[in-house]
N, C-alpha and C positions, 0 to 999 in steps of 0.2 A: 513672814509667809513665803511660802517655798514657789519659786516658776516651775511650772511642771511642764512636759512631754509627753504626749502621749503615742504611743508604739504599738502600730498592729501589724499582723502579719500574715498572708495563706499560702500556704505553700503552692496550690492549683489552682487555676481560675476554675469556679464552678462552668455549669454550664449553660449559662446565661449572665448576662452582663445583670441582672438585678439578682439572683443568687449570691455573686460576688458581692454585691455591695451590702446585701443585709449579714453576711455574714461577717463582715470588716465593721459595721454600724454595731454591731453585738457588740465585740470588743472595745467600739468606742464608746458606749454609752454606760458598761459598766467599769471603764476606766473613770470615766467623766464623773457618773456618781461616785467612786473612791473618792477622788481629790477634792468632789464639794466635804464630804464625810472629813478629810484631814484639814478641811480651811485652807487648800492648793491654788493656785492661778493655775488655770490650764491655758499654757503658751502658746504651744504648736502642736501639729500634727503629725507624726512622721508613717507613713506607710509603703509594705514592701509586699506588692501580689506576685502571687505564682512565680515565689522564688524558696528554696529551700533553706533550712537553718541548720542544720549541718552538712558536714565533708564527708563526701561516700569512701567508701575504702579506695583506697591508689589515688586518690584526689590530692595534689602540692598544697594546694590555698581551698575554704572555701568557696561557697558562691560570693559574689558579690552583692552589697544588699543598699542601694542607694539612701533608703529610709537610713538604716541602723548608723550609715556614717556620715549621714546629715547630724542626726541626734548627737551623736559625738562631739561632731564639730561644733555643733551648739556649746556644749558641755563645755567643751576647751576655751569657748568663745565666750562663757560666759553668761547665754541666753536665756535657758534653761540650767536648776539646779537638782533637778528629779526626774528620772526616767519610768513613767508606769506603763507595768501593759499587764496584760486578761491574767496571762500564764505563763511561768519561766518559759516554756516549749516556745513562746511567741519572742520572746527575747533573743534564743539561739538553744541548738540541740549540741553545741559544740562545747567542748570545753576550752579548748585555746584561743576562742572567739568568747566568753566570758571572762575567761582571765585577764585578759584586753582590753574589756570594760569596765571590771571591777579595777583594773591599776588606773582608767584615765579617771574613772569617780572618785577614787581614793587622793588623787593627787589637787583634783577641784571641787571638791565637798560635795561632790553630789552624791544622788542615796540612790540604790534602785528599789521598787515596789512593785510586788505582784499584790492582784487585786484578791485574788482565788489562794495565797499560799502564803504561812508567816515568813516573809521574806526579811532577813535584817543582816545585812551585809557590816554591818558598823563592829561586828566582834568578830574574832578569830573564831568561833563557834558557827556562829551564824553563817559568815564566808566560805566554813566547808560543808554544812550542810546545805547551801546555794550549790554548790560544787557537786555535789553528791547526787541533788534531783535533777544534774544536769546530766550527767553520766547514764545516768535511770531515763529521761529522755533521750538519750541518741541510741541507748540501746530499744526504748520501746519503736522509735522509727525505723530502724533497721529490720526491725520484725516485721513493724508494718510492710516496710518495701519488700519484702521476700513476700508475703499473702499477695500484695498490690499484682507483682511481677506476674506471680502465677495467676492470679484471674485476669487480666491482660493476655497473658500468653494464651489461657485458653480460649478467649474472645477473639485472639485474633485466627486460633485456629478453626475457630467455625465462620470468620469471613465478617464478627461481628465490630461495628467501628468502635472506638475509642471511646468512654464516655467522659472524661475530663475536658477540661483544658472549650475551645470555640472549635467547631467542627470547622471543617472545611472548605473553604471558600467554593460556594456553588452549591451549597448544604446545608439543612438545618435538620438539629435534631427532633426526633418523634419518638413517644411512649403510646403505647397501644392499654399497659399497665403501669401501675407505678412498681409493681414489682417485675417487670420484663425488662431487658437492654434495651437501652436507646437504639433506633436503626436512622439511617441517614435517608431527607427527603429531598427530593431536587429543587433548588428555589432557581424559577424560571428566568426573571431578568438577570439574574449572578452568573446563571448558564450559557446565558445570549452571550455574556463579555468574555467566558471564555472560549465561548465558539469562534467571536468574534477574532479573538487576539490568535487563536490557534491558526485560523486561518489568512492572518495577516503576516506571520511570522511565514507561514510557505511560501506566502506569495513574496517575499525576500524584507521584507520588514526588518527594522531594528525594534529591541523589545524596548529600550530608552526612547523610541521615536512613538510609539504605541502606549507606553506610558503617559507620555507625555497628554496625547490627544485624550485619554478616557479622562485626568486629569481636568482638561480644558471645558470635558463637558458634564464634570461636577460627577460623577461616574466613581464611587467610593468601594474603598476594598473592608476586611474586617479579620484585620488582622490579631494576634494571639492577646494583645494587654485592652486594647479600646476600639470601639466600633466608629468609623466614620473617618479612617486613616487616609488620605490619599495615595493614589495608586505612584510606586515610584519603578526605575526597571526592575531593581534587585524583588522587590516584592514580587513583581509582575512573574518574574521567571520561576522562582518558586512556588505560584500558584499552577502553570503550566507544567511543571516537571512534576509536580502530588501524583504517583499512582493511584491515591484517592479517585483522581477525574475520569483514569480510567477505568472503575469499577475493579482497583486490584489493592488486595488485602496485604501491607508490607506490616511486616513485625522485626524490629532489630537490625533493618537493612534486608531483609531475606523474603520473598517472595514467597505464601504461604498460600494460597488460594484464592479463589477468586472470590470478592465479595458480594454481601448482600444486598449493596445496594445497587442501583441502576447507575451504570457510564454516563459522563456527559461526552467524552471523546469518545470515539472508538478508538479498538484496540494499536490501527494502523494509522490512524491520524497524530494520535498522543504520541506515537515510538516515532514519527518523523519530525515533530516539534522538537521530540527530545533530542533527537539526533542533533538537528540542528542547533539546538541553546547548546548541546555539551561539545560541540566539535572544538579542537585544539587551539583555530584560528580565535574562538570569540574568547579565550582564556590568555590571550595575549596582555602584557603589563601595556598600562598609557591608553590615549585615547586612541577609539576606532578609524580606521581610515576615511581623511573626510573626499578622498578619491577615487573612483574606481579604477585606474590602472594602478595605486600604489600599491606594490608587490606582487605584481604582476608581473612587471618590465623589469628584466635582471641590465647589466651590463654587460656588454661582447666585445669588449675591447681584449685583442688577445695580448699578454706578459706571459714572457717568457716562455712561448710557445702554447699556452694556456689559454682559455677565455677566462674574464676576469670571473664575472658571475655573480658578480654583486647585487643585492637586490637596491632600486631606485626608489631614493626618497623626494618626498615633495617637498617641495620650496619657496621662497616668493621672490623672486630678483626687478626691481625694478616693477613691481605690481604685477608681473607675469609668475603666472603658477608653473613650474619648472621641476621637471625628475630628473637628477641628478645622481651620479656615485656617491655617495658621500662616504669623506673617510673620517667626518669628527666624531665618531661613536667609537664608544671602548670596545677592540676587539675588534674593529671592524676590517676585514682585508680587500677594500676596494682600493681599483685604480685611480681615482677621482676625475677621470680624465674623459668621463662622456657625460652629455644630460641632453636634454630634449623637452624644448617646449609644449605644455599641455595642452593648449589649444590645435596645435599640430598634429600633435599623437593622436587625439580621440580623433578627428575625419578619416587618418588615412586607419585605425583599426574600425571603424564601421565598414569603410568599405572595402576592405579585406574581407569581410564578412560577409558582404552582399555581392562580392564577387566568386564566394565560393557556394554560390545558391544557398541563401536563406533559406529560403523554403522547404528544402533537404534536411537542413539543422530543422528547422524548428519542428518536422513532424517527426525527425528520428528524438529530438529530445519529449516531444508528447508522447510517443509509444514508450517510450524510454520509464516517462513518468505514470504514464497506465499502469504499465506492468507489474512497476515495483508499488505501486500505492493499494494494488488489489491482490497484495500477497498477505494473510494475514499470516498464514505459518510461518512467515518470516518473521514479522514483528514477535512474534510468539514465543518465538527459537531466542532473538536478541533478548528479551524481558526474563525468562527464562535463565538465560548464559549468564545475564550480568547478577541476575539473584545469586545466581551457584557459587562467584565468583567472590561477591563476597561474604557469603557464607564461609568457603574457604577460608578469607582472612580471617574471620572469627574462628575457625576451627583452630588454625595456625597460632592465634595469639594466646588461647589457651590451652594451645602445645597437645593438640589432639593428632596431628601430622606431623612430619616431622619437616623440615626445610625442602629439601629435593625432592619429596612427594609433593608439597606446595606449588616448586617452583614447573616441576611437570606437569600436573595437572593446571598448573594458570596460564604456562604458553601454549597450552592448547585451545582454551576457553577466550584467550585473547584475543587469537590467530581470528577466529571465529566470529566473534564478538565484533570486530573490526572488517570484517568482510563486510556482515550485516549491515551496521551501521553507512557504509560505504554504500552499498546496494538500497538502500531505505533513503537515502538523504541526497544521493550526490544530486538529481534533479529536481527537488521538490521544493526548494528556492525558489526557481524561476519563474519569473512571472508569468502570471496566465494569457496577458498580452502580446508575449515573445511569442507564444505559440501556434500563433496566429502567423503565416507567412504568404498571406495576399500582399500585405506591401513593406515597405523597405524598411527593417529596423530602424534607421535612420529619423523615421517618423517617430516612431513609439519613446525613443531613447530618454529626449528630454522629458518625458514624465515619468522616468521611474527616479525612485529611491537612488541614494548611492550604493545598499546595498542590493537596491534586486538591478544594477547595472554592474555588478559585481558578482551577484551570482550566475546570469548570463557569460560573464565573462569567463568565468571560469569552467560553465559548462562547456565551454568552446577550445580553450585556450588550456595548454599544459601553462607556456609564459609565452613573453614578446622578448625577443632575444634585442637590444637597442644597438646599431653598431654606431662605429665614432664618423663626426662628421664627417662631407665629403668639401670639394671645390664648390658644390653645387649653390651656392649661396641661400640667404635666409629665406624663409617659409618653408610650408613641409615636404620632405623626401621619402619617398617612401621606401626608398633602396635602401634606408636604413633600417627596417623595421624587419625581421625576419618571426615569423609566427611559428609556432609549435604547440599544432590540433590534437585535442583530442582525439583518441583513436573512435 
């Protein structure tokens, strides 16, 4: 009696987590009944959702299909001697990805079996008409995906969502008919947590640190394979950066119109979240700064007529937290020859700060942030520039422009783009606390974040220029600290 395997496969997830499952249950149940039919043990299970069985054109490798090379590994392993599933098409639409299989069953006596099709691999007859309806499946999917493409394209050009795959985190789908488009409906408490996070991340928040907390209070996301995922940052960030949130229709990267269903952000909330998750600093390799003056405080030690300019890293010497030059990094051109105690450095730049009238800073940085948070035509302008943008690069890759028209029209879209994003984001960090300047920074300090004592910082601070010790002996000096404000 043969071990058998049973193999299911969907390319999409429906659109509902029970949709999915009875349509995987179809395939097992009439697998199941074959193998009682041939007197089979049914061994295992192996299954692969919402991944495709063939290589699209320009594709190196297929997808990868965790199911299909588990069952292998069985095979090789001995586990299983018979692989069934519904339909060749559920096996693979590929032929370099059968032949594959057919060499690892021919080498360990295993058989393949469709339930639906006379499948018999055991003769050279059989193995190319196996071959053959393979060939006839990647061509009838390819067809499919040209039909799929274009009613996609056109739903997304009337603004209408997607209907595959789990809507949108903050969204659930609605039918009015069963013959009408899904449209997207707001589901209230999903919206709370991205109101919630949106406006956590302005006020200087780290999205790992906010993670972390909806995590703690059992606060679940529902993401693309299974419902009830915990919230992690990488998740987090891509549920705030979805032009979904903000009621905007993306098709192929490109900005198509606005859609039908209702914002949970507005337009000028979402483009300063985004500003913020996309800026250059949080794409930094290694962990984030767990200090708020590191790479702030360069080095001013002058060589060779020069200041050094190195940027100060943190340290621990003797249990004292310590920014130092450091020259043991590859590439690194510092002196090593200055650093500075961090318990020292934070008193004397607070009060740098509240000697240059707080209170001045903080209402020119609140008008600052009025201004730019109640500009929609600006958000509008950046959402806009960055769609055209990379549209362009689609235009470019299929050699529709030619190189120097590309490259002209994108340093101008850049230029732009980067103004925007500048003007949208540079204050909207900063805590809503700082902006308060009845009393002394000093006070508020220790309860923020490390990043919204960071974002402050840098609303203030071009950098802290550190100069090298003096005679002055230990504790802080503050003749060594020379600041460079913002204009």
């Amino acid at each position: 009696m043969r071990r058998a395997g049973l193999l299911v496969r969907l390319s999409t997830a429906k659109a509902t987590e029970q949709l999915t499952d009875d349509a995987t249950e179809r395939q097992e149940e009439r697998s199941r009944a074959y193998c009682m039919a041939k007197g089979w043990e049914v061994v295992r299970l192996y299954s692969d959702l919402d991944v495709s069985g063939f290589r699209r054109p320009g594709q190196e490798a297929p997808p990868y299909r965790e199911g299909l090379e588990q069952a292998l590994a069985d095979i090789e392993a001995g586990v299983i001697d018979a692989l069934v599933f519904f339909k060749l098409d559920r096996l693979t639409r590929d032929p370099g990805v059968f032949v594959r299989v057919q060499a690892i069953c021919e080498k360990h006596g295993a058989v393949l079996a469709s339930v639906t099709e006379p499948l018999d691999t055991s003769t050279p007859m059989g193995e190319g008409v196996a071959l053959m309806l393979v060939w006839v499946a990647r061509m009838e999917s390819q067809n499919t995906s040209v039909r799929v493409a274009a009613q996609r394209e056109q739903a997304a050009n009337r603004g209408i969502p997607t209907s595959g795959g789990w809507p949108a985190f903050g969204y659930e789908y609605v039918r009015k008919t069963a013959t009408e488009p899904p449209q997207y409906k707001i589901v209230p408490e999903e919206a709370a947590v991205i109101r919630e996070a949106a406006q956590r991340i302005l006020a200087g928040e780290s999205v790992n640190s906010i993670a972390r907390d909806l995590d703690q209070r059992g606060i679940r996301a529902r993401p693309t394979r299974r419902a009830g995922k915990a919230f992690y940052g990488r998740l987090l960030r891509q549920v705030l950066l979805n032009p979904s949130t903000a009621g905007i229709r993306v098709h192929r990267g490109a900005q198509l119109r606005q859609a039908t269903w209702g914002p949970i952000l507005d337009r000028v909330t979402w483009a300063a979240v985004r500003t913020i998750l996309l800026a250059p600093e949080r794409r930094r390799p290694g962990r984030p700064p767990r200090w708020a003056l590191s790479g702030l405080a360069v080095c001013g030690n002058v060589v060779d007529g020069a200041e050094c300019g190195n940027p100060l890293r943190s340290k621990r010497v003797r249990g004292e937290v310590v920014l130092a030059c450091d020259t043991s990094r590859a590439g690194s051109r510092g002196c090593g020859k200055v650093s500075i105690t961090y318990r020292h450095l934070e008193p004397i730049v607070l009060k740098m700060i509240e000697a240059r009238d707080w209170s001045l800073l903080a209402r020119n940085l609140a008008e600052l942030r009025a201004r730019r948070s109640a500009d929609p035509a600006l958000a509008d302008q950046l959402a806009a520039d960055e769609a055209e943008l990379r549209s362009l690069a689609v235009q470019k890759a299929l050699r529709k422009i030619s190189e120097p028209e590309w490259l002209a029209m994108r340093e101008a879209l850049v230029e732009r783009i980067n103004l925007a994003q500048a003007q949208l984001g540079q204050a909207m960090a900063v805590p809503a606390e700082a902006l308060d300047g009845s009393k002394p920074i000093s006070e508020s300090w220790p309860k923020w974040s490390v990043d919204q004592q960071r974002a402050v910082l840098r609303a203030i601070f071009v950098r802290l220029v550190i100069l090298p010790a003096t005679k002055r002996g230990p504790g802080p000096d503050p003749d060594r600290v020379r600041p460079e404000w913002q204009a």
